[in-house]
C-alpha positions as CSV (number, residue, x, y, z in Angstrom):
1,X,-2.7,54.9,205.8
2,X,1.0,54.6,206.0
3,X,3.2,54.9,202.7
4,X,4.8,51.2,202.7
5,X,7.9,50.2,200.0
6,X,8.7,47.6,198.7
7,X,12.5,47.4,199.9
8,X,15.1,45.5,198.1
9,X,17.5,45.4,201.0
10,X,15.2,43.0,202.7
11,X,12.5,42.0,200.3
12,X,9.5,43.2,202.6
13,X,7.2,46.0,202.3
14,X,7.8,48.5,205.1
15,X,6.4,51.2,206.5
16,X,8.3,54.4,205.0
17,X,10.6,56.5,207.5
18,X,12.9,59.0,206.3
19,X,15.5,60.1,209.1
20,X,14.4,63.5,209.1
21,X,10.6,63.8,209.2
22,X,10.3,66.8,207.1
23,X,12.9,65.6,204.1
24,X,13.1,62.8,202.3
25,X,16.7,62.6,200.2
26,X,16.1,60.9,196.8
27,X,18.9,59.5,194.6
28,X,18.3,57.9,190.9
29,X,20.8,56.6,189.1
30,X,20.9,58.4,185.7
31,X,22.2,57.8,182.3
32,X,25.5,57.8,180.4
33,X,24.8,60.1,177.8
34,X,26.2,58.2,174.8
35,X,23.2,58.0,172.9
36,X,19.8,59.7,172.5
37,X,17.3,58.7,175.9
38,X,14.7,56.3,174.8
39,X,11.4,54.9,176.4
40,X,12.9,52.4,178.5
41,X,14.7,55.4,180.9
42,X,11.7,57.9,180.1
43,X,9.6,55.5,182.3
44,X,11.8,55.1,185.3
45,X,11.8,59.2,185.0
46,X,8.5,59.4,185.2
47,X,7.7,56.5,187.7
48,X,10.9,58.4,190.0
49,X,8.9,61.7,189.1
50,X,5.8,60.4,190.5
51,X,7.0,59.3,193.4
52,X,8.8,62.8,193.9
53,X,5.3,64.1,193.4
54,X,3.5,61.7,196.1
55,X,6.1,62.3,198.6
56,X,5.5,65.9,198.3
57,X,1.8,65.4,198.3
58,X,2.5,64.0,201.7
59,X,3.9,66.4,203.4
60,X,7.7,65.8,202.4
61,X,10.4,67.8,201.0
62,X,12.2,66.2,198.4
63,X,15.9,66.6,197.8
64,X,15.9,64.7,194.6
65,X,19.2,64.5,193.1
66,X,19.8,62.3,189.6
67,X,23.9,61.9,188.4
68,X,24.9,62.1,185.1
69,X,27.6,59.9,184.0
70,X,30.0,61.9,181.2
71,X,33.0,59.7,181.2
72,X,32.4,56.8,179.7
73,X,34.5,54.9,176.3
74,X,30.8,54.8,174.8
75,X,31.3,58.5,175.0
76,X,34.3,58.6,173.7
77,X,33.8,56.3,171.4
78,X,31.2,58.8,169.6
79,X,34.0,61.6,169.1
80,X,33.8,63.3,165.6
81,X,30.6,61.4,164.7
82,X,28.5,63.0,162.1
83,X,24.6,64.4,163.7
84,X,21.6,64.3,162.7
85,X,21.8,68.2,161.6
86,X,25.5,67.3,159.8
87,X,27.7,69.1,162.6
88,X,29.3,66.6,164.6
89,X,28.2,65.2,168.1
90,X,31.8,66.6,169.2
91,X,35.5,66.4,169.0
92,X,36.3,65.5,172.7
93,X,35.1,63.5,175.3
94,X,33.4,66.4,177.2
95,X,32.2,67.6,173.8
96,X,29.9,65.0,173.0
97,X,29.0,64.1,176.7
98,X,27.4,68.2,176.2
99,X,25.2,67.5,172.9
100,X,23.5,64.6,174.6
101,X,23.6,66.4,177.7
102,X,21.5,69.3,176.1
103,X,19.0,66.2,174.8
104,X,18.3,64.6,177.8
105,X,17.4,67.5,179.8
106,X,14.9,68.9,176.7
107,X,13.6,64.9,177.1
108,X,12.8,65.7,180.9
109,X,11.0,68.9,180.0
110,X,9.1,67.2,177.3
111,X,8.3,64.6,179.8
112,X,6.7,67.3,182.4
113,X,8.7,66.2,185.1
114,X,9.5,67.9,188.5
115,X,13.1,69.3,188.5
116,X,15.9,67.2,190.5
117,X,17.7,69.5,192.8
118,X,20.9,69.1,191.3
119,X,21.8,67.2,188.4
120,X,26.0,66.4,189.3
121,X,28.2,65.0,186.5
122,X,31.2,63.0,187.0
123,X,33.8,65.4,185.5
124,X,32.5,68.0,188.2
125,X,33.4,65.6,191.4
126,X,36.4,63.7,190.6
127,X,38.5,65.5,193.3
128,X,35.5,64.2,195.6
129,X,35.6,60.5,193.9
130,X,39.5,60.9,194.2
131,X,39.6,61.6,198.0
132,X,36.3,58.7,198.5
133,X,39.2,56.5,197.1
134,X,42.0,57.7,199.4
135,X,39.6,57.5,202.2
136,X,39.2,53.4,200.9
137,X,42.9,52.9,200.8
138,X,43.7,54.3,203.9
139,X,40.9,52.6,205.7
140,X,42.4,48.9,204.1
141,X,39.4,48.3,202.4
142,X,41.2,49.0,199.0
143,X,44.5,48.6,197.7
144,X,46.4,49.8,194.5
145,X,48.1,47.8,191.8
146,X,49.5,49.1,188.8
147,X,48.6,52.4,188.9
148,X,44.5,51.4,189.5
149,X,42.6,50.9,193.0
150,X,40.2,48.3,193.3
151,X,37.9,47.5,196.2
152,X,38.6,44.7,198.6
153,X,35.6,42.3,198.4
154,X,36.9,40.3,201.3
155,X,37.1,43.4,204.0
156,X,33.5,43.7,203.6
157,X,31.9,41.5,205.9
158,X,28.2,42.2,204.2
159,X,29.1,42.2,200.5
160,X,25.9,40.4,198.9
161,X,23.4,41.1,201.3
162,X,21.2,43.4,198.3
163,X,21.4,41.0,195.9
164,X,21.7,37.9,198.6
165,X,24.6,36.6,196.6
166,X,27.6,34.8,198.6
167,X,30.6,35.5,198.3
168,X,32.2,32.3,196.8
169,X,29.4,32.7,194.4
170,X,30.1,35.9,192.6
171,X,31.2,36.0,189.3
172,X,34.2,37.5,188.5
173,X,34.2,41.3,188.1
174,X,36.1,43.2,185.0
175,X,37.8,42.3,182.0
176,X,40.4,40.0,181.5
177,X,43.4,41.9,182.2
178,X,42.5,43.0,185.1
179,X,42.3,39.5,186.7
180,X,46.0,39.4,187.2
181,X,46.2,42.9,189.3
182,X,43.4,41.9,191.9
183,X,43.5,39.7,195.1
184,X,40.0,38.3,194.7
185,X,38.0,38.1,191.4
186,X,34.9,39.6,192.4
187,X,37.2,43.1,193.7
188,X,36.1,45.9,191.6
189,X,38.0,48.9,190.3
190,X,38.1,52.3,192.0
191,X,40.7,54.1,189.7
192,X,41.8,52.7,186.4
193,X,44.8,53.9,185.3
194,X,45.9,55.1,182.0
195,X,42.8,56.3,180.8
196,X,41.0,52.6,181.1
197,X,37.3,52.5,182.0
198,X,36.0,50.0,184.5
199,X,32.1,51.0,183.6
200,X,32.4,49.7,179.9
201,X,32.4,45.7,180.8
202,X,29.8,46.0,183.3
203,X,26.4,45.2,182.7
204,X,25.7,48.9,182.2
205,X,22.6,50.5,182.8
206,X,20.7,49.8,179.8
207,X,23.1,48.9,177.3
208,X,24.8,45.6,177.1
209,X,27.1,45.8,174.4
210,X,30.6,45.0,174.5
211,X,33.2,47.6,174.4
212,X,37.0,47.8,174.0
213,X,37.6,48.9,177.0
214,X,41.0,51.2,176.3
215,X,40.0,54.8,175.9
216,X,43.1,56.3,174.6
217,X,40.7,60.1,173.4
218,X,39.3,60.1,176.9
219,X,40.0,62.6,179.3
220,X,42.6,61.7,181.9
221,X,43.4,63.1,185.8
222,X,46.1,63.1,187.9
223,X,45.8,61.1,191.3
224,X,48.1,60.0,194.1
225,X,48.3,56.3,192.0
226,X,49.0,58.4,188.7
227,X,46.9,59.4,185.6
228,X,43.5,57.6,185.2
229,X,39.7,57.8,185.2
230,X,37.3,56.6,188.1
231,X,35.5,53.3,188.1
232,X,32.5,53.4,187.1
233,X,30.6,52.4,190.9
234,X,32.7,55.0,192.5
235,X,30.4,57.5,190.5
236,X,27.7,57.7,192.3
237,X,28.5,56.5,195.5
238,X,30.8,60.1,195.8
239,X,28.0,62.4,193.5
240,X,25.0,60.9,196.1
241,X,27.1,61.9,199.0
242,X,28.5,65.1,197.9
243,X,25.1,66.8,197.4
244,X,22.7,64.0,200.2
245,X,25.3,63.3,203.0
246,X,26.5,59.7,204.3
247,X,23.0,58.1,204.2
248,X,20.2,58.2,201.6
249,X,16.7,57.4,202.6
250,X,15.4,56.2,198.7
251,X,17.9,55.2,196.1
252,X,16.1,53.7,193.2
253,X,17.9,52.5,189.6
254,X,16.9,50.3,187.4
255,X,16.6,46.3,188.2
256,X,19.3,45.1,186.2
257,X,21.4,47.4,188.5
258,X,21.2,45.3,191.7
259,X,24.2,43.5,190.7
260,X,27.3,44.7,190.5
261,X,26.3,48.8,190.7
262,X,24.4,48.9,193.7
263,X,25.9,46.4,195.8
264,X,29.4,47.8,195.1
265,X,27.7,51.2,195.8
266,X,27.1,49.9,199.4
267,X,30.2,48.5,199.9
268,X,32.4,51.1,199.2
269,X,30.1,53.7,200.8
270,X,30.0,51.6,204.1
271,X,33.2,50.9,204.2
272,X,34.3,54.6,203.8
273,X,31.6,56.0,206.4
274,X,30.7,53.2,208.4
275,X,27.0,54.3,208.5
276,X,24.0,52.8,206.0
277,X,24.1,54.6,203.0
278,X,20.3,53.9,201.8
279,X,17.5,52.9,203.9
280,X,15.3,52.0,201.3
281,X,16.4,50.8,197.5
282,X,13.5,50.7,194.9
283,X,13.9,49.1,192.0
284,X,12.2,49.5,189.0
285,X,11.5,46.6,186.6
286,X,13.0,45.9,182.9
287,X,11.0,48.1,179.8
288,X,10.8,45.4,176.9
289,X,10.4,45.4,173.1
290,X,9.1,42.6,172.2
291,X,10.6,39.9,174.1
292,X,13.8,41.7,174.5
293,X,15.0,44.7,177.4
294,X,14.9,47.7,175.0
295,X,18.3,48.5,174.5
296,X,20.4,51.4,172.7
297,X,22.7,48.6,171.7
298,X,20.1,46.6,170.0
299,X,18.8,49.2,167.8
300,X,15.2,48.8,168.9
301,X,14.2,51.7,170.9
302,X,12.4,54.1,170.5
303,X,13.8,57.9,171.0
304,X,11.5,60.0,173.6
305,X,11.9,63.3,171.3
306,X,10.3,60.9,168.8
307,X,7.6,59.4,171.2
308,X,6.8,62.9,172.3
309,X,6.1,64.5,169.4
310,X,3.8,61.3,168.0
311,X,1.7,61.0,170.9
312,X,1.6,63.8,173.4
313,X,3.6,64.0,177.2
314,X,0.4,63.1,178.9
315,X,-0.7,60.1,177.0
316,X,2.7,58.7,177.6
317,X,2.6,58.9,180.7
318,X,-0.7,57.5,180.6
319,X,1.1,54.1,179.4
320,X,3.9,54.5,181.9
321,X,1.9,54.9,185.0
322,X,-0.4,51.9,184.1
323,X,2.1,49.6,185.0
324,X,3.6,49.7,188.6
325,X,7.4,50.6,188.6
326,X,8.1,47.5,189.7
327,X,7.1,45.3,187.6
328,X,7.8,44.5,183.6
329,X,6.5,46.3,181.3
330,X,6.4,45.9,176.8
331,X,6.0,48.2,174.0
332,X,3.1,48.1,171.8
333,X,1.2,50.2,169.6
334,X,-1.8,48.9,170.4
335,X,-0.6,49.3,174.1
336,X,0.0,53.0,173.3
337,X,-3.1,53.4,171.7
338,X,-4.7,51.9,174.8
339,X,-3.2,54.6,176.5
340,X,-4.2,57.4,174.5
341,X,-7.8,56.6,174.6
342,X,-7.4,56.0,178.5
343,X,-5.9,59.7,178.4
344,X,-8.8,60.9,176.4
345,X,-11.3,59.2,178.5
346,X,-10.4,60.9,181.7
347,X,-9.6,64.1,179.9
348,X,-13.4,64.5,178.5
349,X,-14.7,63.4,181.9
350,X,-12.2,66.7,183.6
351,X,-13.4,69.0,180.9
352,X,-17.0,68.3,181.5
353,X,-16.7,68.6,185.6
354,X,-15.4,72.1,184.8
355,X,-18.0,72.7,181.9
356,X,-21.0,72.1,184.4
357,X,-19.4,73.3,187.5
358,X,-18.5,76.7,185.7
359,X,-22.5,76.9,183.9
360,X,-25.5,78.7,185.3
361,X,-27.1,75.0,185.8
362,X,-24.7,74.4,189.0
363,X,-26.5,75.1,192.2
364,X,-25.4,74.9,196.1
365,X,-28.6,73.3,196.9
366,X,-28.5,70.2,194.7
367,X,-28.0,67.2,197.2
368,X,-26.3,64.4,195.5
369,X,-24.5,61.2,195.8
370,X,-21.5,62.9,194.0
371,X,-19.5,64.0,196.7
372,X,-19.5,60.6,198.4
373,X,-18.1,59.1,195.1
374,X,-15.3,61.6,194.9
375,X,-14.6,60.9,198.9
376,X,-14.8,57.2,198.0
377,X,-12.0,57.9,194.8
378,X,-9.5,60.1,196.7
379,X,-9.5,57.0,199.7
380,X,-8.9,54.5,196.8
381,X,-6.1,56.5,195.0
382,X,-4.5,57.3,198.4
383,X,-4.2,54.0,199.5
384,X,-2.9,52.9,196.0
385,X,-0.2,55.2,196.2
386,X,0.5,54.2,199.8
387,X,0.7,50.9,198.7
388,X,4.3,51.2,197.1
389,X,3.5,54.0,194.7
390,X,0.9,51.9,192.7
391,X,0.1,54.2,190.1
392,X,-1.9,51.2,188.3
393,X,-4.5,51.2,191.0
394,X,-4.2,54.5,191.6
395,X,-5.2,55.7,188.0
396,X,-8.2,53.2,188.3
397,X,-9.3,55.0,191.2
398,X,-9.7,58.1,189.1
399,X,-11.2,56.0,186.0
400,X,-14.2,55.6,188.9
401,X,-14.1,59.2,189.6
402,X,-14.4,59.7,185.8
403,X,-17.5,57.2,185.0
404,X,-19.5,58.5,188.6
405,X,-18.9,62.0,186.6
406,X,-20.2,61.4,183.3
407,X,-23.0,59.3,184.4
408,X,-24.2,62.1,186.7
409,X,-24.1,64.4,184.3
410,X,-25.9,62.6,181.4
411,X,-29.7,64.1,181.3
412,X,-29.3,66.4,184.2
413,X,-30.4,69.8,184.1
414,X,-29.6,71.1,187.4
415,X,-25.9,70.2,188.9
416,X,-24.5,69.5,192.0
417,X,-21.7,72.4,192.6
418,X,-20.2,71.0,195.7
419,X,-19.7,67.5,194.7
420,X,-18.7,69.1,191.1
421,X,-16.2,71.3,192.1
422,X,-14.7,68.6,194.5
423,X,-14.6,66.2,191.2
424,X,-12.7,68.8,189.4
425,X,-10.6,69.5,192.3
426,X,-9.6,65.9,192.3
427,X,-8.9,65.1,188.9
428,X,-6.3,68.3,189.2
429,X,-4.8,67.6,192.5
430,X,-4.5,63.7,191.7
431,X,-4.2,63.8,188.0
432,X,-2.1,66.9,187.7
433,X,-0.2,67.4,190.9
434,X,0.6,63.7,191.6
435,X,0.6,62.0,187.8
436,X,1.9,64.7,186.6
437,X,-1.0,64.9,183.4
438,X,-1.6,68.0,181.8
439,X,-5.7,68.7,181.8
440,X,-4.8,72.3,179.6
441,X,-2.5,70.4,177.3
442,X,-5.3,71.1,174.3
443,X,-5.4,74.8,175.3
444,X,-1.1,75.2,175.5
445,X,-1.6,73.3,171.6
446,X,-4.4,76.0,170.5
447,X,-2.0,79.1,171.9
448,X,1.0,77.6,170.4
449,X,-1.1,77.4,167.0
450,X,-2.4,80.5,167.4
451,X,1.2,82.0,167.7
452,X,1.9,80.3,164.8
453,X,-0.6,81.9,162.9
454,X,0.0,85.3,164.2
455,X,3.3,84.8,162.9
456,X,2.6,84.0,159.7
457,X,0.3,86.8,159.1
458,X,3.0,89.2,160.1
459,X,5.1,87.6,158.0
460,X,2.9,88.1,155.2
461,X,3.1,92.0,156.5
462,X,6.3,92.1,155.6
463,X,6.1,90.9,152.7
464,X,3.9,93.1,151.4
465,X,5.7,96.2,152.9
466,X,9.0,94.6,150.9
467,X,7.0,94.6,147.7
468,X,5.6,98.3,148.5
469,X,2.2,97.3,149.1
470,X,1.6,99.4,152.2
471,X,-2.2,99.6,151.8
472,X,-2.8,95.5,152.3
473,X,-0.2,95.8,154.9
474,X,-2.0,98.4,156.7
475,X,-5.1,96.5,156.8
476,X,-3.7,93.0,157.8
477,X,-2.4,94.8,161.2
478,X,-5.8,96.1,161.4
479,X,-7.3,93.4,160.9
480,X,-4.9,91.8,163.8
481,X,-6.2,94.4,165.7
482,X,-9.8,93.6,165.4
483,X,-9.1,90.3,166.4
484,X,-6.9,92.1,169.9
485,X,-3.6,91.5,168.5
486,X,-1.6,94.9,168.5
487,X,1.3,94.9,166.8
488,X,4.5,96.9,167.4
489,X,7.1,97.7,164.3
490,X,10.5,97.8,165.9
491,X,13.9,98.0,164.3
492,X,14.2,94.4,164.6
493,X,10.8,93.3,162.9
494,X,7.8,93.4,164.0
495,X,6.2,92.3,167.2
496,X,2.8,91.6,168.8
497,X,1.1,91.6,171.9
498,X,-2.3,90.4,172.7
């Protein structure tokens, strides 16, 4: 079966084609790192990481590459803010853009997802946003006024065609004092001059507060219209093409991005290069709380470090992957706890797969109607993810793997080992590979314990050698010992080995 999309550009599902048949380039739009990432980006992450997965499962190489926006008022208006550890969050734009910088990528790791090739920041490409501008200006597609560049919405022919709005019937675009430097109200800033942001009074990502939009702590760069800072849909148009070239094949955001971001994405980027600059756009749906988008301006999100640590990576991506990208999505406990006894459910059925398969009761010459159940589960799962990544049917085609398991396995004696190992084999290549759950996750928690524990007696050790006690020292490294633990003294402390 062909992998079909669901593609925003034209609102049909179509048969996937990347221009090179070996690559597929992958762009998301990432976060402004103002704020700690919550649940409502950690499940566009992992729905973008499981497509990354499937597309590689396919055959594909995947040039995933994911922005980070660091210049941003919201940023600046965090400067010398006290953290949670009392130090501050930083005392310069670039400062705090860092701290949050350093939390979102330990979020991604928490969150087991595949690596994006390159992660580009604004402040690392504004000679490239600088000479995308130039490119604008020269081509007549922009025009300067006041020291800022903003995009001609009337030189662009197909402005609207994303979010099939006309023309007459866009809103006007920017703040108020804008209005009086631009030809057409819907134009949209390039460059702002003297350190004024054009990202703060979009509808930004996920945050829909209102901002003051001067900057005057934010960092500033010289350009052929004077000192300023780039727009805020100039961003990515310049980072995607930097490190993907002119023409994307998947560039996926969030849905309240449509309009303005993406469409002023591909008009600028069209009307610098003249080629298409994504063939596909995916779109994934709003993450509620309640009856409200969950929102760092609205105080009611939830922190991933937070989520993380109170109910496991796999179980929330459990929850996240039950739901289809595209469509909405709400927080509940009860929702979560759904999810963790979904997690647990599939877990046990994996663990006693590999129990039986690995036990003296497995035999080659047990005929059984296992294997045909696994066939029947890998058909199902592949054409759910064919089927515009739809992880929801997907996991349900492993929940049917999971009860053929257990109710084979109940009162047997003797095992199938073929159709076994192929059930095990699935759950990891599926589960694992393409969902990105973690069947070992009990294990890692046991060796991390266990290292714990280790540590503890050693410090005990040490103790006792402190208070002179070299006897009971003596036997608690024997006693490590016993157990295959051989500790090393060193001038630094002890250390262990197993």
């Amino acid at each position: 079966m062909t992998l079909r999309v669901l593609n925003t550009l034209s609102g049909e599902r179509e048969a996937f084609e990347p221009a090179d048949p070996d690559d597929v380039l992958l762009y998301y739009c990432g976060l402004t790192v103002s704020d700690e990432a919550h649940l409502g980006h950690a499940r566009t992450w992992v729905h973008v990481d499981t497509i990354h997965r499937w597309l590689e499962h396919l055959g594909y190489g995947v040039r995933h590459v994911e922005n980070i926006t660091d210049v941003n008022e919201k940023i600046v208006a965090r400067i010398g803010e006290r953290s949670d550890d009392e130090g501050t969050l930083g005392d310069d734009e670039r400062a705090v853009a860092s701290t949050f910088i350093d939390r979102l990528l330990a979020d991604m790791r928490s969150l087991n997802l595949r690596r994006a090739e390159v992660y580009p920041r604004v402040t690392e490409h504004v000679p490239e946003i600088i000479d995308l501008v130039e490119t604008l200006v020269e081509k007549g597609y922009a025009y300067e006024s006041n020291g800022s560049v903003y995009f001609d919405v009337t030189e662009f022919p197909d402005y609207g065609k994303l979010s099939n709005q006309r023309l007459e019937d866009v809103e006007a675009q920017g703040p108020d004092d804008e209005r009086a430097e631009k030809r057409h109200p819907a134009d949209f800033a390039l460059w702002k001059a003297d350190g004024v942001d054009d990202s703060a009074v979009a509808e930004h990502r996920h945050d829909d507060r209102e901002y003051d939009v001067e900057a005057p702590d934010g960092e500033t760069w010289e350009s052929p219209w004077g000192e300023g800072r780039p727009g805020w849909h100039i961003e990515c148009s310049a980072m995607s093409m930097t490190h993907l070239g002119e023409t994307l094949d998947i560039h996926m955001g969030g849905r309240d991005l449509v309009f303005p971001h993406h469409e002023n994405e591909i008009a600028q980027s069209e009307a610098a290069t003249g080629q298409q600059f994504a063939r596909y756009w995916l779109h994934a749906d709003l993450f509620q709380m309640g009856d409200e988008k969950m929102s760092s301006s609205l105080g009611n999100f939830i922190p991933v470090s937070e989520a993380v640590d109170r109910f496991g990576t796999s179980p929330l991506r459990m929850f996240f992957l039950s739901a289809s990208y595209n469509s909405t999505q709400t927080y509940s406990e009860a929702a979560i706890e759904e999810a963790i006894e979904r997690w647990e459910r599939l877990e046990t059925a994996h663990d006693r797969a590999v129990e039986a398969v690995d036990s003296a009761a497995a035999r080659t010459k047990v005929d059984s109607d296992l294997g045909d159940r696994v066939e029947a589960a890998r058909e199902s799962f592949t054409g759910a993810m064919n089927d515009d990544f739809n992880t929801r049917e997907a996991l349900a085609a492993l929940f049917d793997l999971a009860s053929a398991v257990n109710s084979y396995l109940d009162g047997r004696e003797e095992y199938d080992y073929r159709g076994l190992k192929a059930a095990v084999e699935t759950f990891e290549e599926f589960g694992e590979d393409v969902l990105g759950f973690d069947f070992d996750g009990d294990a890692e928690g046991e060796a991390t314990l266990a290292g714990e524990l280790i540590e503890l007696v050693l410090d005990v050790r040490e103790s006792e050698r402190a208070a002179g006690n070299y006897e009971r020292a003596d036997a608690l490294r024997d006693d490590l010992e016993a157990l295959g633990i051989e500790v090393q003294d060193t001038d630094d402390g002890p250390t262990y080995r197993l």
